[in-house]
Structures are given as structure tokens and as C-alpha cells.
N, C-alpha and C positions, 0 to 999 in steps of 0.2 A: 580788742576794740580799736578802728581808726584815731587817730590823733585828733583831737578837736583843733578845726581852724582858726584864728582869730578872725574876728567880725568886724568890718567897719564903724558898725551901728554902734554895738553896744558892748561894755566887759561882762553882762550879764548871758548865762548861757541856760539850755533848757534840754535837759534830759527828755529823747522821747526813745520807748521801742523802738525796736527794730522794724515790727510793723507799720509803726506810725510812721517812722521817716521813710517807709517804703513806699507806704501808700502816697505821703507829700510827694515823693521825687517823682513817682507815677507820672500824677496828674502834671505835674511842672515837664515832664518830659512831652506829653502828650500837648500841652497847649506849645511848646520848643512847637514840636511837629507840626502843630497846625500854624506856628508864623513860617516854617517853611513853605509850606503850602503857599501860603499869601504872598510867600517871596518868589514863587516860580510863577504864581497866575499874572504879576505882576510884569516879571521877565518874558512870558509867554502874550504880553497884552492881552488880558485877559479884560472881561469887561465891566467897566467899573462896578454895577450894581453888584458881581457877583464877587466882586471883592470886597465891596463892603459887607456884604450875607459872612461872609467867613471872618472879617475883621468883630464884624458882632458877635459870633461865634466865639472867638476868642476872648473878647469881654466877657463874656456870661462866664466861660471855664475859668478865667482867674480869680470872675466875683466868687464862683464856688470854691475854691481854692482859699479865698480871704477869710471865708463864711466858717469853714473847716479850722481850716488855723485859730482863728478869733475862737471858736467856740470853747476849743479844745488849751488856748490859752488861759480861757476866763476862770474852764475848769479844774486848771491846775497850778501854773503859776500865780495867776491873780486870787485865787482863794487860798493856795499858800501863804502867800504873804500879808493876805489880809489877817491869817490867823495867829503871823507873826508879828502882829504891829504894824504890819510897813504899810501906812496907809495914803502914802504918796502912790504905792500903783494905783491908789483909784484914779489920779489925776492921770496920769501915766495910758491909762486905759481910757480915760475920756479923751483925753487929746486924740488917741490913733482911732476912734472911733468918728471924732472930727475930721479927721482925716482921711478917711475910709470913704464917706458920707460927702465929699464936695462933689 
């Protein structure tokens, strides 16, 4: 197994499949690909409406992206820990939920 990096964010770290961080890096790859795209229509003067059509496009793919992760956190670290007592990740889960939501 790769060496876990350390994280700016946090000391706290999250086991996922193999799967699951495949599928994450996936989609993370695939929205990479679509800000290139935005970067050559861009280079290419391309025009503007149809740059904003794919900037939105890019929105929507990270809110799913956000939607996936969030989900699949709630269901496993944040009810871990609820069942361990730690019930500061509620707080923890409402803030990024706040934050998510501006």
C-alpha cells in the first residue's frame, strides 16, 4: 500500500477502498480535463457564453464530486464516531455543510 501523505487540513485520516479512491480520483481527473478545456477555449478566444456553458459544467461535476464524498463521509467516519462518543464531529459536519451551502 502507498505511503499515506500528510494533509494540510487535518491529522485525521480516512481509510477508503481501492475502489472508492478510484472512483474519487476519476471524477477529480476528469473535471482536471474539463479546466483544461476552459484553459485552451480561453487561449483559443473562444467565446465567452461558451465558456461560461463549460465553466458551469465544471460546477455541477465538483458539486457531484462534493455530494459523493459528503455522502460517503456521513456514512462512515461521521457515524463511526458518533458511535464512539466523539460527538464534536457533529459540529465538525455542520460547519463543512455550512460551508458547502454558501
Amino acid at each position: 500500500m502507498p505511503e499515506k501523505k500528510s494533509c494540510c487540513c487535518s491529522e485525521k485520516h480516512t481509510d477508503r477502498s481501492q475502489e472508492e479512491r478510484r472512483k474519487l480520483i476519476n471524477r477529480l481527473k476528469r473535471i482536471e480535463g474539463q479546466i483544461r478545456g476552459i484553459i485552451g477555449m480561453l487561449e483559443n478566444d473562444a467565446y465567452c457564453n461558451d465558456i461560461l456553458m463549460q465553466s458551469a459544467a465544471v460546477n455541477a461535476a465538483v458539486n457531484s464530486f462534493n455530494k459523493e464524498l459528503l455522502a460517503n463521509h456521513i456514512r462512515t467516519c461521521v457515524a463511526r464516531d458518533i458511535r464512539q462518543g466523539k460527538d464534536e464531529t457533529i459540529d465538525e459536519l455542520v460547519a463543512t455543510l455550512q460551508k458547502l451551502m454558501k
